[in-house]
C-alpha positions as a Markdown table, in Angstrom:
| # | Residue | x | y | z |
|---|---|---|---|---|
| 1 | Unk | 4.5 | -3.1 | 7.3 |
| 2 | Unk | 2.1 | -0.2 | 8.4 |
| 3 | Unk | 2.5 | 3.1 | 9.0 |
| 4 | Unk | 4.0 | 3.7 | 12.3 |
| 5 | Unk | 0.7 | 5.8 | 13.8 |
| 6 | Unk | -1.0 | 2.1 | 13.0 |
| 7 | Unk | 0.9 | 0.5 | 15.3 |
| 8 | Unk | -1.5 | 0.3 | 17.9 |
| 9 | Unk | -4.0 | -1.4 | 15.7 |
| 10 | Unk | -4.9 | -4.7 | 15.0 |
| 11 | Unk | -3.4 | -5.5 | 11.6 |
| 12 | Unk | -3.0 | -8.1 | 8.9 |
| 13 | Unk | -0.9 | -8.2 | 5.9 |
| 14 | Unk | -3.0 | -7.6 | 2.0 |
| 15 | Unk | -3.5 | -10.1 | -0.3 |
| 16 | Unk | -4.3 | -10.2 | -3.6 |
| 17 | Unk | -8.3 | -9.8 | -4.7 |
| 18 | Unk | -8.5 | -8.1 | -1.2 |
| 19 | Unk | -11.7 | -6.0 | -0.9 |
| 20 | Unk | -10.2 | -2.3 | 1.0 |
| 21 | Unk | -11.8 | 0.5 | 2.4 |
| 22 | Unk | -9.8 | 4.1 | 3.3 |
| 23 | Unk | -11.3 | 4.1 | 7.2 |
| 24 | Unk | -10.1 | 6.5 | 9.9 |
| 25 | Unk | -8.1 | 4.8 | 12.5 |
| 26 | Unk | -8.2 | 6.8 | 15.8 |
| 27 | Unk | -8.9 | 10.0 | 15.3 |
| 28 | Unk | -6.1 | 11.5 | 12.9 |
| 29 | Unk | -4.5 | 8.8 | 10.4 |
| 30 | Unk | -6.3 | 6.9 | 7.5 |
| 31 | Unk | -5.3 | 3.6 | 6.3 |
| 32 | Unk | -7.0 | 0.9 | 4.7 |
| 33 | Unk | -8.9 | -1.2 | 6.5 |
| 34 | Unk | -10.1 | -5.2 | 6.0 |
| 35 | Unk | -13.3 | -6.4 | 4.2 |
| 36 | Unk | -14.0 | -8.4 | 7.1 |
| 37 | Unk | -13.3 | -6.1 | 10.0 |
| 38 | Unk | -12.8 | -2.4 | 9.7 |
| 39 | Unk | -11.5 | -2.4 | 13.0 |
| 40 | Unk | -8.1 | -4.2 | 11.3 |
| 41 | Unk | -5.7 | -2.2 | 9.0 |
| 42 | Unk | -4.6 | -3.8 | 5.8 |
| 43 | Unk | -0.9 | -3.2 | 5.7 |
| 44 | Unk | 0.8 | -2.9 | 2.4 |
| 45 | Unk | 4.5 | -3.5 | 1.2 |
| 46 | Unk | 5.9 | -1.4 | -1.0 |
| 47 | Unk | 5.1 | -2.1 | -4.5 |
| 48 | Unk | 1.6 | -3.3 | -4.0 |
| 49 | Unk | -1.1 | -2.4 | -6.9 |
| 50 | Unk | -4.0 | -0.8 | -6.4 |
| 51 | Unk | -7.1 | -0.3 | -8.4 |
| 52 | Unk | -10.0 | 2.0 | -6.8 |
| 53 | Unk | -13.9 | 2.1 | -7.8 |
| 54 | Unk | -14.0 | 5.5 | -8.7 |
| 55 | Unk | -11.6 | 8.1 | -9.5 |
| 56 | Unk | -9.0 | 8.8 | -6.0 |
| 57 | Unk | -10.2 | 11.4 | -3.6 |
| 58 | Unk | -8.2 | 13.3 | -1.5 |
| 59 | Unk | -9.7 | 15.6 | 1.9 |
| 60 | Unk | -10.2 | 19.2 | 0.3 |
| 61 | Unk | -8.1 | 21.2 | 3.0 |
| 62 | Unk | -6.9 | 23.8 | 0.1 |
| 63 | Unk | -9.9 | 25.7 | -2.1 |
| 64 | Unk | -6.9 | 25.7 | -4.9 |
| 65 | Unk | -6.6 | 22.4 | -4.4 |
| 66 | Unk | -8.9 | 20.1 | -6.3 |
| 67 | Unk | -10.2 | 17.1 | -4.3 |
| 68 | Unk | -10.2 | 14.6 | -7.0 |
| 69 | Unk | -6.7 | 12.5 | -8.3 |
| 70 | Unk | -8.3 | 11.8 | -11.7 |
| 71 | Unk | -7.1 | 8.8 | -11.6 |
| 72 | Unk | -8.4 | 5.2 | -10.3 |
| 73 | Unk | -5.1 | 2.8 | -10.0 |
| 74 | Unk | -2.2 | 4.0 | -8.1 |
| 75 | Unk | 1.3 | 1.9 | -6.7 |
| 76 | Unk | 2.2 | 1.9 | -2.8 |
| 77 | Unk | 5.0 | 3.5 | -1.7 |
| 78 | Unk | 7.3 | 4.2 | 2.1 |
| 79 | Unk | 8.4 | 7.9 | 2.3 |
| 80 | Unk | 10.0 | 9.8 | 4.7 |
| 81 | Unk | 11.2 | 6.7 | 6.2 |
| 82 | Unk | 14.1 | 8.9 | 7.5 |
| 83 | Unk | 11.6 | 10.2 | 10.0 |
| 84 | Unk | 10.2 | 7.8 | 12.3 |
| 85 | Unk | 7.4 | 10.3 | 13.4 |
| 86 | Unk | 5.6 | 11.7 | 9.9 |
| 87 | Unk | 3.1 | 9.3 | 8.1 |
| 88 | Unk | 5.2 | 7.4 | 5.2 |
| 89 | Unk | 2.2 | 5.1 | 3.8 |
| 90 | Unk | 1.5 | 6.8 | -0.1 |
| 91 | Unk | 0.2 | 6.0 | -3.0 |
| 92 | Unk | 2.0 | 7.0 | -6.4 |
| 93 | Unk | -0.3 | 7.5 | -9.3 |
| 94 | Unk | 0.4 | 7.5 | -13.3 |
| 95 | Unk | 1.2 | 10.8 | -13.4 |
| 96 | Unk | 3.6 | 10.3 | -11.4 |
| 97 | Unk | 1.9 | 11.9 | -7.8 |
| 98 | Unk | 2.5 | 10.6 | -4.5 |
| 99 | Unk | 0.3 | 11.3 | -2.0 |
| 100 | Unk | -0.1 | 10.3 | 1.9 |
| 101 | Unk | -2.8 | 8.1 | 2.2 |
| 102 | Unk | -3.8 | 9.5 | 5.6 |
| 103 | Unk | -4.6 | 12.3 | 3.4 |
| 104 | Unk | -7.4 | 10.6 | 1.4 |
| 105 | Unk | -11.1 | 10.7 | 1.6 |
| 106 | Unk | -12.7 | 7.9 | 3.8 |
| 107 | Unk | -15.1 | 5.4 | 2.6 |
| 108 | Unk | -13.1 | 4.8 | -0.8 |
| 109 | Unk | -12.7 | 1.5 | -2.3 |
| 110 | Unk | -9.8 | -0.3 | -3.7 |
| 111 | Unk | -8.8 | -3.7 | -4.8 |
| 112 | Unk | -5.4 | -5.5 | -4.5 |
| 113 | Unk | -4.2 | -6.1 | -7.5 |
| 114 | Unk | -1.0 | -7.4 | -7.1 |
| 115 | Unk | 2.0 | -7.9 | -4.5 |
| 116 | Unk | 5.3 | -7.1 | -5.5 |
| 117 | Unk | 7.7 | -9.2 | -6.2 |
| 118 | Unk | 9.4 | -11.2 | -3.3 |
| 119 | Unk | 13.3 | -11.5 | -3.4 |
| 120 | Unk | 14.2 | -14.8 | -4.5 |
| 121 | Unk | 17.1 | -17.3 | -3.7 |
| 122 | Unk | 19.4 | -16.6 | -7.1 |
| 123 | Unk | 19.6 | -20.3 | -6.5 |
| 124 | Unk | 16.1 | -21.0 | -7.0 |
| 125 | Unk | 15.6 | -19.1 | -10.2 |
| 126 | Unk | 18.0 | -21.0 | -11.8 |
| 127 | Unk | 16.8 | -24.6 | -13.3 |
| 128 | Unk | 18.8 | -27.8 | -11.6 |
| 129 | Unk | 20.2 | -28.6 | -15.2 |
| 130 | Unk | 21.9 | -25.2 | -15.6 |
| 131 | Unk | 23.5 | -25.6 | -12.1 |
| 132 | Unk | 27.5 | -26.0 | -11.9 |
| 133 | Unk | 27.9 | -29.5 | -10.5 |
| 134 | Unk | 29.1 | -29.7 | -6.7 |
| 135 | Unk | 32.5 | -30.6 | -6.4 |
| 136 | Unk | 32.9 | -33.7 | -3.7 |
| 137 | Unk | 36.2 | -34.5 | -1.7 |
């Protein structure tokens, strides 16, 4: 699911091994856009790993702020999903910072790394021999 100021945008889920690129959508939210059109945003569940080229950059709108995340793989996160009208796309890095990804620098690169996991049937994790027998009238 995207971030609600993408919802006008032509979109596609990630998957794995995808290619991405931080674009500006529009002319005030970043998101990650497709390899194969960066007029699509690549939406992201919750969970999702990320591994960038080069150390994360986020826009420089503080001087005390430094620009640079120092580090290159980060998890997506949903916040503020209270809110239906702030940004709630984020990454969450090792250290433990979340950040918007609207507030990134454009023209980064990341790589899916993996989905999360899906929620399974308890049914289906369970092998057929393990399985209490149905009882038949």
């Amino acid at each position: 699911m995207c971030d609600y100021s993408l919802q006008a945008i032509r979109t596609r889920p990630a998957k794995v091994d995808d290619k991405l690129t931080v674009c500006m959508f529009g002319w005030s939210t970043r998101g990650f856009a497709a390899p194969e059109d960066r007029s699509v945003a690549v939406c992201l569940l919750p969970g999702t790993e990320l591994s960038f080229a080069d150390e994360v950059r986020k826009v420089h709108s503080w001087p005390w702020s430094p620009p640079t995340i120092r580090h290159k793989t980060a998890i997506f996160r949903k916040v503020h999903e209270h809110n239906s009208t702030v940004h709630h796309d984020a990454l969450e890095f090792p250290d433990g910072r979340i950040i918007l990804v609207t507030l990134l620098e454009a023209g980064q690169q990341a790589t899916v790394l993996q989905l999360p996991a899906t929620h399974q049937d308890e049914s289906a994790r369970v092998p057929e021999t393990e399985r209490a027998p149905l009882l038949t009238s």
